[in-house]
Backbone bond lengths (Angstrom), bond angles and torsions (degrees), N, CA, C in turn:
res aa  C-N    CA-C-N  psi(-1)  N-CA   C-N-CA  omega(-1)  CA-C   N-CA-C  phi
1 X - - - 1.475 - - 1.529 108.72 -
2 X 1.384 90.82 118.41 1.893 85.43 -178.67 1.588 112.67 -79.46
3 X 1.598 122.28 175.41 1.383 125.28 -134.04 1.934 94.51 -91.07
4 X 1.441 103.60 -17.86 1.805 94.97 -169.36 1.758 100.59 -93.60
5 X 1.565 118.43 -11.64 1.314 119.39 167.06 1.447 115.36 -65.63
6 X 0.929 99.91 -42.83 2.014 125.63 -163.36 1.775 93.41 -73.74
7 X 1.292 116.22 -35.18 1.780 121.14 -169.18 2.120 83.48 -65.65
8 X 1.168 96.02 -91.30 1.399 132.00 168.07 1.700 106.42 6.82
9 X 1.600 119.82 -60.75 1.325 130.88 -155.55 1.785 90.06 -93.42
10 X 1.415 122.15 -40.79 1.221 106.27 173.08 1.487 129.84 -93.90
11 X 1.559 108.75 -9.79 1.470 98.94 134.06 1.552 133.09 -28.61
12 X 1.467 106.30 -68.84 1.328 107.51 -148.28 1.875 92.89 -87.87
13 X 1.235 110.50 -13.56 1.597 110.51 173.03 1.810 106.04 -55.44
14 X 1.284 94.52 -63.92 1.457 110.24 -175.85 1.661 118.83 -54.80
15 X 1.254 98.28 -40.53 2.091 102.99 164.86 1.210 107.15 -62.16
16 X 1.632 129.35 -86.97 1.226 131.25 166.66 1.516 119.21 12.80
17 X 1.777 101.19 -78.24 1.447 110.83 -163.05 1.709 92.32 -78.79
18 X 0.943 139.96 -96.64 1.577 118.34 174.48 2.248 125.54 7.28
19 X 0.623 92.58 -80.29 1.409 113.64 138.92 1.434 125.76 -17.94
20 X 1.027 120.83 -83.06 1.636 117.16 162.25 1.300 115.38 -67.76
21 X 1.401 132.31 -33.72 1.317 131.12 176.13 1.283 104.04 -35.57
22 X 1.984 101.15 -60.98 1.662 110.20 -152.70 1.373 99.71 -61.12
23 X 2.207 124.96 -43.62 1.160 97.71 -175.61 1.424 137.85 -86.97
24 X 1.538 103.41 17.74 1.576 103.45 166.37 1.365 113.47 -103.86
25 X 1.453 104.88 16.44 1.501 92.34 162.91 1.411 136.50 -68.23
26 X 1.464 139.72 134.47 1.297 133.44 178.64 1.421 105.55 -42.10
27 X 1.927 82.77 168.00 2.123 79.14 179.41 1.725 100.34 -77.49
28 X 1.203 108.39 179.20 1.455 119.00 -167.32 1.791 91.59 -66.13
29 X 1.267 99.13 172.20 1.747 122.54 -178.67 1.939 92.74 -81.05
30 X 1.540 94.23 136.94 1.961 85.63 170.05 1.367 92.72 103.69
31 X 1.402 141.22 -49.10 1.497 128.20 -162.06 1.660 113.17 -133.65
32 X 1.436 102.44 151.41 1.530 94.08 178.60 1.567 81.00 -143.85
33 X 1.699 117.21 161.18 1.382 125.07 171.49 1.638 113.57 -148.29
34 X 1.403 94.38 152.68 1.906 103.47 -163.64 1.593 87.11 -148.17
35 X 1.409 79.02 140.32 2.042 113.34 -178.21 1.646 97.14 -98.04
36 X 1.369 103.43 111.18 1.724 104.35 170.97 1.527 103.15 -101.29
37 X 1.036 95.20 118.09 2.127 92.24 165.31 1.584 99.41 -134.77
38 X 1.470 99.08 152.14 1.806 130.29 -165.22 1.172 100.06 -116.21
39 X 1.024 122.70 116.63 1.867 124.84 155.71 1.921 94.05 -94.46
40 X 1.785 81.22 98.69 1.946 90.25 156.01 1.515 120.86 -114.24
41 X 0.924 100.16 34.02 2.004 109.97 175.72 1.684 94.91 -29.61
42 X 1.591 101.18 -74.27 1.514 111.89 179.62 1.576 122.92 -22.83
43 X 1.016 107.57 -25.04 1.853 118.74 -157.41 1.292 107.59 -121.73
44 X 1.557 119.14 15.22 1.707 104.57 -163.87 1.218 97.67 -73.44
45 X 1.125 88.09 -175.97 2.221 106.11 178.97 1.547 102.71 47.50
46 X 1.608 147.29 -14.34 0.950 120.18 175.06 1.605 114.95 -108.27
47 X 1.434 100.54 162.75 1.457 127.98 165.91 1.281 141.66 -16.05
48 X 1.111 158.01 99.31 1.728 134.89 -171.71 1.448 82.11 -177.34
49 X 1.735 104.72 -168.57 1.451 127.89 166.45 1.596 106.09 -136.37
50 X 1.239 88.17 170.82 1.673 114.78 166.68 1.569 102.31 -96.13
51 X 1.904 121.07 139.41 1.125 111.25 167.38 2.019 91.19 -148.91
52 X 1.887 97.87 148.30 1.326 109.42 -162.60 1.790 73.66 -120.70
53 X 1.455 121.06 140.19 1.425 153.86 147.12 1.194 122.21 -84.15
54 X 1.434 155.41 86.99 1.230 139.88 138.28 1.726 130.61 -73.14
55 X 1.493 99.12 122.71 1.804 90.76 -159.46 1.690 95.01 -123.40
56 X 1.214 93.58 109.12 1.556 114.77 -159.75 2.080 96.18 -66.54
57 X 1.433 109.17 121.58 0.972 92.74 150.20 1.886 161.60 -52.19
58 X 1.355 117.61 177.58 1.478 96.12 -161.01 1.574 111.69 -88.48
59 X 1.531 113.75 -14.92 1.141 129.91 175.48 1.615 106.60 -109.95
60 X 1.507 130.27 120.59 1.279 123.44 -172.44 1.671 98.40 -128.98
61 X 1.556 87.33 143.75 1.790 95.13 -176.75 1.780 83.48 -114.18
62 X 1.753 99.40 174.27 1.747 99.63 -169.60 1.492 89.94 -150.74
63 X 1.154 113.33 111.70 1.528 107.10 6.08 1.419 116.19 -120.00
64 X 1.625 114.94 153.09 1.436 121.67 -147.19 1.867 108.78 -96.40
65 X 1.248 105.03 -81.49 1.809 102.55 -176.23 1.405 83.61 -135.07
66 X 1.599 104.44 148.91 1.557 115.49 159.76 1.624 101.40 -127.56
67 X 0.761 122.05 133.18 1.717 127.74 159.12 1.809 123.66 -99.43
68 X 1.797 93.08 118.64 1.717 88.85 -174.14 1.482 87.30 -102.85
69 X 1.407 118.48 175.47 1.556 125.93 166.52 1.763 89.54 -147.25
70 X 1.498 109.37 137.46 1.096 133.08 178.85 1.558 101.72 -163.90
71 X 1.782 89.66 171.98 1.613 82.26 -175.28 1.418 94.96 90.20
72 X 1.247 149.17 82.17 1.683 137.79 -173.82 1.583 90.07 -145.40
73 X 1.505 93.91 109.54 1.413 93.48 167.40 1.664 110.56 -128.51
74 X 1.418 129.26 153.31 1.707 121.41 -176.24 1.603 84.06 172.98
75 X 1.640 86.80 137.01 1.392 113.77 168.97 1.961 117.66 -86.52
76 X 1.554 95.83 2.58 1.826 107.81 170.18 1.390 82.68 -106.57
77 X 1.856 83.70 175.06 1.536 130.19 176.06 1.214 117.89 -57.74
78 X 1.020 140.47 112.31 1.922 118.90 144.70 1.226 109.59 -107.95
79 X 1.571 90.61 150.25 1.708 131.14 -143.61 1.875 102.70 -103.50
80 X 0.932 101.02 178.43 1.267 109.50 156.89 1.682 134.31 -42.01
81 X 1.256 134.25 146.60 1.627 109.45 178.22 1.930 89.76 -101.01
82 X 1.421 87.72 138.01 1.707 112.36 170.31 1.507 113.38 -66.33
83 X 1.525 118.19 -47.96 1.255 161.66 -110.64 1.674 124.38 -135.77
84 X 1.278 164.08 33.41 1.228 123.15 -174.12 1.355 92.34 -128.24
85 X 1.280 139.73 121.65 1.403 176.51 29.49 1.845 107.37 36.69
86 X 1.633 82.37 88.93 1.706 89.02 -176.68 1.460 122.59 56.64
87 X 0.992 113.85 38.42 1.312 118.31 -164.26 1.726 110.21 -131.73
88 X 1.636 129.08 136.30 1.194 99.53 -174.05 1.980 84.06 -131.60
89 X 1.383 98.77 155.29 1.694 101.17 -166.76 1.354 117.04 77.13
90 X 1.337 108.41 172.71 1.464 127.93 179.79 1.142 117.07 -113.84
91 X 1.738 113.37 -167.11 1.344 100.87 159.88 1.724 102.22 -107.69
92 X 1.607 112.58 -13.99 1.843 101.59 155.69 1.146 113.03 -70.40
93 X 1.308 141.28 -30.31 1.481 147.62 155.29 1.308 143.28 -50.46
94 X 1.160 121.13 10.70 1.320 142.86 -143.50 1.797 102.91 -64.96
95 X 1.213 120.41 125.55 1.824 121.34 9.18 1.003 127.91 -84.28
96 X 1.567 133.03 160.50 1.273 130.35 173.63 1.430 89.91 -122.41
97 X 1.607 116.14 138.90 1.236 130.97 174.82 1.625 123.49 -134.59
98 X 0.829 94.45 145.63 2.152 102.66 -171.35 1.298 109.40 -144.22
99 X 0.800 117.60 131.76 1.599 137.79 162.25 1.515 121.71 -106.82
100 X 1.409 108.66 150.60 1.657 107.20 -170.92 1.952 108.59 -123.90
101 X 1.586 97.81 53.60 1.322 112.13 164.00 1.608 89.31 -96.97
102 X 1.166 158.69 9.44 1.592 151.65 126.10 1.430 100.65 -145.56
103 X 1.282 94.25 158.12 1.790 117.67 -175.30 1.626 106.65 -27.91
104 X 1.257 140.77 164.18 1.394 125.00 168.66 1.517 90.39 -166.73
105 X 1.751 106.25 136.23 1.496 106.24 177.09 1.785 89.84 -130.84
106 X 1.361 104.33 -172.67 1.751 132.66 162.20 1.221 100.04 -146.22
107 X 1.065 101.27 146.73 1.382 111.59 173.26 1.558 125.78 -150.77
108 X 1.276 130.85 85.26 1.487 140.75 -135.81 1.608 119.10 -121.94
109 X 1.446 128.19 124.19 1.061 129.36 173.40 1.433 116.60 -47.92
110 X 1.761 118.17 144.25 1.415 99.40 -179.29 1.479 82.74 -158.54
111 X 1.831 99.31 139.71 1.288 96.99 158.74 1.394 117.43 -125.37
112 X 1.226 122.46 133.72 1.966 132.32 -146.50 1.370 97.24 -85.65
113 X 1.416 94.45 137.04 1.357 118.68 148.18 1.651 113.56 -111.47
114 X 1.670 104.39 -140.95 1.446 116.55 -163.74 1.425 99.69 -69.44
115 X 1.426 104.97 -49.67 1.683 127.13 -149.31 1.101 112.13 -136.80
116 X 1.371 111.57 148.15 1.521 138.76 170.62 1.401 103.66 -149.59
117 X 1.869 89.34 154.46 1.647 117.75 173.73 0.897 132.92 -160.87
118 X 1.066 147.74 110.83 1.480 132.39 154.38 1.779 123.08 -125.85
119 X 1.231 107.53 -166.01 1.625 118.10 -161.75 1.937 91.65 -115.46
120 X 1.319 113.55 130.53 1.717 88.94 164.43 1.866 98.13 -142.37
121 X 1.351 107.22 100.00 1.496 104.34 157.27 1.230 163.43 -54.27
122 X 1.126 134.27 93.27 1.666 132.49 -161.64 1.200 102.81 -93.37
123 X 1.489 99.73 127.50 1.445 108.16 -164.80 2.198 90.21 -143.40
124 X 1.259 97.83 158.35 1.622 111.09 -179.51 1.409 139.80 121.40
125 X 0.992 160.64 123.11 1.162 160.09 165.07 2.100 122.59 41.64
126 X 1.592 92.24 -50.97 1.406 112.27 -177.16 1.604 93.12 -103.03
127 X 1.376 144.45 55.40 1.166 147.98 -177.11 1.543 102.58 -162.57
128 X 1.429 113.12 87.80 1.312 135.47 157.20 1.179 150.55 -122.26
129 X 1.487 137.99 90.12 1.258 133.97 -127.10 1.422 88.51 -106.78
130 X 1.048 148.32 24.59 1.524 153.54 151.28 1.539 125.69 -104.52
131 X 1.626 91.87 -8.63 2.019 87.49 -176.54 1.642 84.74 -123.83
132 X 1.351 100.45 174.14 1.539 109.72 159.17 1.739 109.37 -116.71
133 X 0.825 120.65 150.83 1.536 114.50 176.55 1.447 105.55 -151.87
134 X 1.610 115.15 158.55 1.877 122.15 167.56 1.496 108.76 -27.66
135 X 1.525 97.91 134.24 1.768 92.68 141.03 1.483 119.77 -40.27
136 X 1.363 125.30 129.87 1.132 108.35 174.08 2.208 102.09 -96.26
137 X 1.179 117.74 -40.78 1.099 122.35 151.41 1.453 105.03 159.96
138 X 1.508 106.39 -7.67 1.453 107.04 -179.96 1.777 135.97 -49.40
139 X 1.032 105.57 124.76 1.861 88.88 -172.02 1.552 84.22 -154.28
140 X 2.214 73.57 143.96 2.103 96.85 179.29 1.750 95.27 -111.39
141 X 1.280 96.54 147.95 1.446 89.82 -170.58 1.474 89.54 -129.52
142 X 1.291 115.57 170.28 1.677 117.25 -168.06 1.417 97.96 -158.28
143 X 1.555 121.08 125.21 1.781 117.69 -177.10 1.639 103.71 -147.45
144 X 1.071 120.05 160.21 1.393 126.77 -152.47 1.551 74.33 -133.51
145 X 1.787 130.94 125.92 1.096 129.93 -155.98 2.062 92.92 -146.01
146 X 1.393 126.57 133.19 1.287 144.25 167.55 1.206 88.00 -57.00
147 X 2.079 112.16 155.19 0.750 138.85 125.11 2.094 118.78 30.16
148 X 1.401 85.39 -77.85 1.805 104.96 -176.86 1.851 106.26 -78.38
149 X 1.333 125.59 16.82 0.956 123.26 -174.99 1.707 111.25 53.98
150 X 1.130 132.10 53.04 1.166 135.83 153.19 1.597 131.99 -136.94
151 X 1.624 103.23 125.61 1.202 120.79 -146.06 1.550 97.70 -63.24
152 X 1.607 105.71 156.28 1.316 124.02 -162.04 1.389 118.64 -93.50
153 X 1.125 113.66 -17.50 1.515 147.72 158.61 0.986 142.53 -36.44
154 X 1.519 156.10 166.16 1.609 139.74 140.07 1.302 115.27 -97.75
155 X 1.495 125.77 23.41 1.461 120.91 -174.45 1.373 90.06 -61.48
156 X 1.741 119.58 173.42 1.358 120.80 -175.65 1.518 113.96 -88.42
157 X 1.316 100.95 -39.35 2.017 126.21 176.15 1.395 115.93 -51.90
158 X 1.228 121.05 -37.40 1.565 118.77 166.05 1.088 114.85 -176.72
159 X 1.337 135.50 25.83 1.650 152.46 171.65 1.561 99.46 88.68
160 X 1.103 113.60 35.44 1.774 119.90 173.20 1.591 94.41 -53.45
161 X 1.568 102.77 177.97 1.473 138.24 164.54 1.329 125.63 -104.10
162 X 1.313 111.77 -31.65 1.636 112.56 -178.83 1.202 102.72 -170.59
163 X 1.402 111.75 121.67 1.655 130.36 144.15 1.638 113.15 -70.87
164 X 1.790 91.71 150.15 1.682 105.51 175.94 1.210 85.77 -134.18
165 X 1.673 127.21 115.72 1.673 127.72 168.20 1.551 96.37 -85.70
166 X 0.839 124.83 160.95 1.648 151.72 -161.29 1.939 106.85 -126.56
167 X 1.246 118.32 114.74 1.190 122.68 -173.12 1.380 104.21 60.28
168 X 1.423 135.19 59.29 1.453 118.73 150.03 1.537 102.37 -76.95
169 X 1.763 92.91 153.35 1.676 87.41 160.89 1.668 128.13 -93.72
170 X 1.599 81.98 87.76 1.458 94.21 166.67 1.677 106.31 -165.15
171 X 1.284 116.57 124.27 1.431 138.84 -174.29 2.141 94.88 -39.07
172 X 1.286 139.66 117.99 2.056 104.19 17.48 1.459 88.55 -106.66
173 X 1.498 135.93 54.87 1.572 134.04 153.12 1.666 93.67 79.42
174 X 0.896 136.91 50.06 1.728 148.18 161.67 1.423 110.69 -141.15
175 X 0.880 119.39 107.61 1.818 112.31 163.67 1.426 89.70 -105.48
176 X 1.588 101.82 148.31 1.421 115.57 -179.78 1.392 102.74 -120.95
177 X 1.671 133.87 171.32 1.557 140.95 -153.27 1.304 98.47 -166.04
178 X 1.075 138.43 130.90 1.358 139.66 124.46 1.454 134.02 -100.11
179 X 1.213 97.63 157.11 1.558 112.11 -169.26 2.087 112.40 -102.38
180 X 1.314 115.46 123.27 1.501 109.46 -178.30 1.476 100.99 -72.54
181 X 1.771 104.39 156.30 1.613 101.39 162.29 1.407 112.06 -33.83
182 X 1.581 101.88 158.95 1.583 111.02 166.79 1.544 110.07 -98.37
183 X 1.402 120.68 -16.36 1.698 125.04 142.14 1.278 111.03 -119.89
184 X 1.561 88.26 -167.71 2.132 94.87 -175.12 1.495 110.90 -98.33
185 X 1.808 119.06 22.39 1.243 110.72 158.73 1.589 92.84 -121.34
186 X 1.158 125.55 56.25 1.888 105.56 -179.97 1.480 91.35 -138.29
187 X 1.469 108.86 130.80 1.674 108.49 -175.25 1.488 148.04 -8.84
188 X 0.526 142.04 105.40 1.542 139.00 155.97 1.271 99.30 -59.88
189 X 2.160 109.37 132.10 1.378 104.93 170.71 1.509 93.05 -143.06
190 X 1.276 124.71 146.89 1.563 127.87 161.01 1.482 110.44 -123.87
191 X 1.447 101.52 170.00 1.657 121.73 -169.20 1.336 109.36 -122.67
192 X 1.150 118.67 119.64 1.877 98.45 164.81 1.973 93.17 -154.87
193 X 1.149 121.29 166.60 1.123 130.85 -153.96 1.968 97.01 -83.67
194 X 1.657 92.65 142.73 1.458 97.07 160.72 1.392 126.32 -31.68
195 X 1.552 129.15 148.11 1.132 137.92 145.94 1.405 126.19 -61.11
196 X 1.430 107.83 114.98 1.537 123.91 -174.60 1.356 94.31 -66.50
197 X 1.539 101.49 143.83 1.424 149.09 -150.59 1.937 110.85 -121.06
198 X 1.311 125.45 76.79 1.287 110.53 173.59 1.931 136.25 -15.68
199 X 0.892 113.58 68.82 1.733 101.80 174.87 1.514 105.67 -22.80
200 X 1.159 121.42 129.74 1.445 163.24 111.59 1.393 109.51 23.09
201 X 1.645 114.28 -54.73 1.390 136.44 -179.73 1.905 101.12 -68.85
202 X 1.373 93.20 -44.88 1.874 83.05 -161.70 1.915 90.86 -86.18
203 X 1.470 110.47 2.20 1.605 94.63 -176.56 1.467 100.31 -80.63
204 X 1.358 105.29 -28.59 1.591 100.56 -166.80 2.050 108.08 -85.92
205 X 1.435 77.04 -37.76 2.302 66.85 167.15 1.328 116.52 -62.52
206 X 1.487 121.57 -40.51 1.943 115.23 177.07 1.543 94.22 -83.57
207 X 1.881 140.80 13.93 1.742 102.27 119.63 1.284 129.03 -107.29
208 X 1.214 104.13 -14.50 2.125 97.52 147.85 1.292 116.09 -25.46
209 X 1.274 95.94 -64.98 2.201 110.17 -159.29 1.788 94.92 -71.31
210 X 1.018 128.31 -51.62 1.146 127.74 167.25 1.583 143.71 -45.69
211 X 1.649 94.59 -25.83 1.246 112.48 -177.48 1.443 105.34 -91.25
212 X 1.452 112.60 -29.30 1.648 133.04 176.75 1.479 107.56 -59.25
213 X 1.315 123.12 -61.76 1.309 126.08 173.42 1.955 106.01 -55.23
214 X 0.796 105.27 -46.81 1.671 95.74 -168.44 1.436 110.75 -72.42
215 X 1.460 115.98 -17.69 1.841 125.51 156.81 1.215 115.38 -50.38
216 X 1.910 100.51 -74.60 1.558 96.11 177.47 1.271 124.83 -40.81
217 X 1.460 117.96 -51.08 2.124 121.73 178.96 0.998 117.15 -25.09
218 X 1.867 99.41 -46.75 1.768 113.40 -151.62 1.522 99.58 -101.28
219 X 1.500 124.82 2.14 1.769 135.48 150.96 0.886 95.01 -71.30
220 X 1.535 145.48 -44.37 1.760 129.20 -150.65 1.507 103.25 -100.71
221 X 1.192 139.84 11.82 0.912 128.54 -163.52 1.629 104.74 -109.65
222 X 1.782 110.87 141.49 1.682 100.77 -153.54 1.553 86.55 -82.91
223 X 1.270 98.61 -175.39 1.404 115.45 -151.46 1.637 97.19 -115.98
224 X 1.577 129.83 139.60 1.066 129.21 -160.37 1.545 98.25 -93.22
């Protein structure tokens, strides 16, 4: 193996594995994030709101959980907010952020279409995706609510869609829940975690390693 092949292959060995390291790294310490999307086909053209719950646990460290939601996507209206109880932003406003050093809701006009989405991050003190620790008791609750303000849901708390418990013991300290319609035209909603995001660090080593290979080429090339 001649010497500019041999440069070349452990270049790109050495980027690579750097590189994949960074993107299997866990998410950072402090934050965890979940993609909520609603199938409201059932509900278009009518009336209701969106409402966000933060129910501050009984023991609070400081600082404890904040929840942002961004990322707001829907082919309906949003309305006015009814609602914000410690709360700063919307979800047309994005970000909207809450913390559960006291109770904190939103509570927002909406008029339905097919779809909804957004991203909402818990990030703070009681947010560790490397330890496990107690329930502490904290929970964000999220419900897609008619007209009369009543949730569309079977959560037990007020016909919500999805609970986020705060310090379950189970790694990264969030257990998430959803709730089925409470009929067979009232949303369908699921939870599953953000899409990982390349670090910064491994973007710039695969153009190191990249830039390395396109050196060596332009060494081997005969000379006019």
């Amino acid at each position: 193996m001649n010497l500019s092949r041999m440069i070349i292959r452990l270049a790109l060995a050495g980027v690579f594995a750097l590189a994949g390291a960074g993107l299997a790294s866990p998410a950072r310490a402090g934050s965890v994030c979940f993609l909520i999307t609603a199938d409201t086909t059932g509900l278009a053209g009518t009336s209701g709101f969106l409402d966000l719950q933060m129910n501050p646990s009984t023991t609070l460290a400081s600082p404890s959980v904040t929840a942002t939601v961004t990322e707001v996507s829907t082919d309906g209206t949003l309305g006015s907010t009814t609602i914000t109880t410690g709360v700063t932003g919307s979800f047309s406003s994005t970000p909207a952020v809450m913390n559960n050093m006291s109770y904190s809701e939103l509570q927002q006009t909406f008029t339905y279409g097919t779809t909804l989405s957004f991203e909402i991050t818990l990030s703070g003190s009681e947010i560790n995706p490397s330890t496990v620790q107690p329930f502490s008791g904290t929970m964000l609750t999220f419900a897609l609510e008619d007209s009369t303000q009543t949730g569309l849901n079977a959560g037990p708390l007020n016909g919500e869609a999805v609970d986020l418990n705060v310090n379950q013991t189970v790694a990264p300290n969030v257990s998430t829940q959803t709730y089925g319609p409470a009929s067979g035209n009232y949303p369908t909603v699921t939870i599953t975690p953000c899409a990982a995001v390349p670090e910064p660090s491994s973007m710039i080593l695969m153009g190191l390693g990249l830039g390395a290979v396109i050196a060596v080429g332009r060494s081997r090339r005969p000379r006019s």
